[in-house]
N, C-alpha and C positions, 0 to 999 in steps of 0.2 A: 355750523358744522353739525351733522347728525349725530343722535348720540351714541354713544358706545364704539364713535369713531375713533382712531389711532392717526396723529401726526406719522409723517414720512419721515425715519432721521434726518437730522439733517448734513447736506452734504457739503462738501469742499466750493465755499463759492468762486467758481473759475466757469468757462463754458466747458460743454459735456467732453471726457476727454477719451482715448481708445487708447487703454491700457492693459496689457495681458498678463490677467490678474488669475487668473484662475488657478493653474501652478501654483500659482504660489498661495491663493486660497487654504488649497488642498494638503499644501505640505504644511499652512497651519491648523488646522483642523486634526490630522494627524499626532499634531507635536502637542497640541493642546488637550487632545482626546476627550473634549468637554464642548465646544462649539460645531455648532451645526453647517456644514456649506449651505448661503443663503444661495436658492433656484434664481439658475437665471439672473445675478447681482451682480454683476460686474467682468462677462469676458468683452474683448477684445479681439482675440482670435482663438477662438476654440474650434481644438480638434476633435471631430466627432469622428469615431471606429466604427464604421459599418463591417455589418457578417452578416454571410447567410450562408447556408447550408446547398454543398456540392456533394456528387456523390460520380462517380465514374462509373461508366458503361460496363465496364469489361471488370471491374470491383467488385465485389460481393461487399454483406458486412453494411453495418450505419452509413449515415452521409457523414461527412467529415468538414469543420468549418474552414470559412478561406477568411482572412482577410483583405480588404481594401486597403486601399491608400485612403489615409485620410485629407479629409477634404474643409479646408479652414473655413468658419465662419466666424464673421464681423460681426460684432455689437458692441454698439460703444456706449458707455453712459462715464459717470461722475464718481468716482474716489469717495469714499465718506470718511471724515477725518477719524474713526476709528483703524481706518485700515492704511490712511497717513499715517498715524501713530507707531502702528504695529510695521511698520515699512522703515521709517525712521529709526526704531529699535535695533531691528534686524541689518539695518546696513551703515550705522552710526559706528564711527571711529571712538574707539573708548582713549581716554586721557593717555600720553605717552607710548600708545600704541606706533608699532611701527608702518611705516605707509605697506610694504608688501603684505606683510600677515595681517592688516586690514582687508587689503582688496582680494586676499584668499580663503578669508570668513563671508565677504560679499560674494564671493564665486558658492560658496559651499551654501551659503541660505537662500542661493535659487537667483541672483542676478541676472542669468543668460536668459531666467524663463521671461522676463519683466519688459518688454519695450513699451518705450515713451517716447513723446513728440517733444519739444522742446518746452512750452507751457505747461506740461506733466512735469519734467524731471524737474524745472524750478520749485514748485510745490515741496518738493520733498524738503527744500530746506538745506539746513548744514548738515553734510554728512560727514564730510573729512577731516574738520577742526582747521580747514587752511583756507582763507578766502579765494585764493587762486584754484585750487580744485572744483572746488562747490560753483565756482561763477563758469568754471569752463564746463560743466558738465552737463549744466543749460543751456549753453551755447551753440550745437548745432540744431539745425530747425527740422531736420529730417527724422522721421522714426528711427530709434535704432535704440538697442536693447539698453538695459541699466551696466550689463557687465560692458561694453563698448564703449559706454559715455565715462565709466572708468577709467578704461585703461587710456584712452585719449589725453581727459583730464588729467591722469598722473605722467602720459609723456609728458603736454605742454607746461606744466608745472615745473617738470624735474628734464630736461633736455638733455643732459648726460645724464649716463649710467653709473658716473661713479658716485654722482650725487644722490642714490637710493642705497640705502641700508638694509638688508633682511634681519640679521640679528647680529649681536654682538657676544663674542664669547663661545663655546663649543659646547654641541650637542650632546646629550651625556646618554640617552637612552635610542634604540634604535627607534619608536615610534615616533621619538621627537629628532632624529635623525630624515627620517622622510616629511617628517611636517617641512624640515627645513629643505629639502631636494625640492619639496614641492612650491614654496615660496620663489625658490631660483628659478624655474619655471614660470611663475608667474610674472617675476622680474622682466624674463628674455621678452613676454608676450605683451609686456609696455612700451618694449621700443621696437615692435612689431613694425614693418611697413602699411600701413591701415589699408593700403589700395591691395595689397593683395589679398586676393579671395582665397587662394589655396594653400595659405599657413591653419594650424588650427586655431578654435577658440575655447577647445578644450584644456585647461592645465594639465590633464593628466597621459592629453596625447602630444605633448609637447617633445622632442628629441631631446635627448640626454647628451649632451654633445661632451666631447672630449674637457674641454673648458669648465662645465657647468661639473662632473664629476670630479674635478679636480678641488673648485671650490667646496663638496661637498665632503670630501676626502680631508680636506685640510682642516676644515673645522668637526674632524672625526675625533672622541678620546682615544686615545693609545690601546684601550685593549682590543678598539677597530680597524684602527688606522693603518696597520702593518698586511693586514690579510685583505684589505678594500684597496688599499693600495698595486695590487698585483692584477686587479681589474683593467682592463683595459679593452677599446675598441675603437675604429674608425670611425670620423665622424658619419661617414656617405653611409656607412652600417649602424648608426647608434642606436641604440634602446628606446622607447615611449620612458617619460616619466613613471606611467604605473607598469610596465614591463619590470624597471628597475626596482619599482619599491616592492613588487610581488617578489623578485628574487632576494631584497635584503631581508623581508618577513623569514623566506626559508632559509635562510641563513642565521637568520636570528633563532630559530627552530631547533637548527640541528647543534646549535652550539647551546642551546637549553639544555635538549636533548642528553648532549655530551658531558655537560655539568650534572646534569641528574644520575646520569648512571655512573661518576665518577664520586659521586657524592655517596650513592648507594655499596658501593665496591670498599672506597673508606671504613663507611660506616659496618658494614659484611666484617673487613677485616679487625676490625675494632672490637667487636664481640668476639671474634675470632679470638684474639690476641686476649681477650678477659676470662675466655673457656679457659683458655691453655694456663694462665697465670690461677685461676681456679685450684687447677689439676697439681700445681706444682708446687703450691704452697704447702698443704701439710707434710709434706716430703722433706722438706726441705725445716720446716717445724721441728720434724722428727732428728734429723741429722744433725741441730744447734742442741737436741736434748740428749744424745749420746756423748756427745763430745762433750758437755758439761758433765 
């Protein structure tokens, strides 16, 4: 070996695999604000953004840019067990974690972006703490993303719905009010019909169906639950999951809102009530020393 040469990491010994690594590079690099995207190390299918510069006949003024459609390109190589690692972190079930609000931390740390062939997704190991998940999740041989080999995986595991649990117990704060809308979301998109192409695979464009705002209504606290309750709608009209969670934010707002300026109005009156008791004490001083 010459000298001042450098070993290659080394990599995951499997054959080379096409994994769409990139996204999810990038979103760690961001989180980590410390590590470098290594060039060209591992896409799969990158989309590359072409632009260039239009300008209209009949325009005055700059050209103005257009985009393209972007247009995928293949490279496939080899995982290097640091970013097994860091994969493994990011989509590992923590102890007594529940199956939904697992696989909607998996949705949230970039699963949709990740496809794997079936010799890929086994690599990853345990992720679910259940040996029937983890073994079905290898199990198809076709490309298809890590959030799909999911939700698959937790239908064939769990084949009724009533055998998944989202959480136990009622939501106490509105943020954590929508974490759990969005869990039931996630729920419906497990027992998905897998062949249909035109449900989403988005959790957050999932419909709010009569059903689902009920369960979410039930497990509302009481200083919710009276005023959410008067919600209602069709299902063939129902809301997106983040349609709904964008209006409970604003309702969460104006009933801030309404706290604040009732608390300011008290408080207004409160000094009020001190000026006045102020004013009327030495009067009143005065009149216990006459009568004595």
């Amino acid at each position: 070996m010459p000298a001042g040469s450098k070993m290659n990491p080394p990599l995951a010994k499997a054959k080379p695999i096409s994994a769409s690594v990139i996204t999810y590079l990038r979103r760690k690099t961001k989180q980590l604000k410390k590590k470098l995207l290594q060039p060209e190390r591992g896409v799969r299918r990158c989309k590359k953004l072409c632009r260039h510069q239009v300008k209209d006949d009949d325009e005055p003024g700059p050209s103005r840019e257009q985009e393209e459609e972007p247009e995928p390109e293949v490279i496939t190589r080899s995982l290097s067990l640091s970013e097994l690692r860091d994969m493994r972190k990011d989509f590992s079930r923590l102890p007594g974690e529940h199956i939904i609000t697992w696989l909607l931390c998996c949705w949230d740390n970039g699963a949709s972006s990740l496809e794997f062939e079936r010799r890929e997704a086994r690599q990853l190991g345990s992720l679910s703490r259940e040996g029937g998940i983890d073994k079905a999740i290898g199990k198809k041989t076709q490309a298809l993303s890590l959030w799909r080999r999911l939700l698959s995986s937790g239908r064939e595991r769990y084949p009724f719905s009533e055998d998944v649990v989202c959480r136990s117990g009622k939501w106490t704060t509105m943020e954590g009010g929508i974490q759990y809308l969005r869990e039931l979301a996630v729920r419906e998109m497990v027992y998905y019909d897998p062949d249909n192409t035109q449900l989403p695979i988005d959790r957050d464009d999932v419909q709010c169906t009569r059903a689902t705002w009920r369960k979410f209504v039930w497990n509302a606290p009481s200083s919710y639950a009276n005023s959410l309750a008067v919600m209602d709608w069709e299902d063939e009209e129902a809301p997106t999951v983040d349609e709904v969670a964008g209006q409970l934010r604003q309702y969460e707002e104006s009933l801030s809102f309404s706290l604040v300026s009732a608390v300011e109005k008290l408080s207004w009156d409160f000094q009020q009530f001190r000026e006045d008791m102020s004013y009327s004490l030495p009067v009143q001083t005065s009149i216990s020393a006459n009568r004595s």
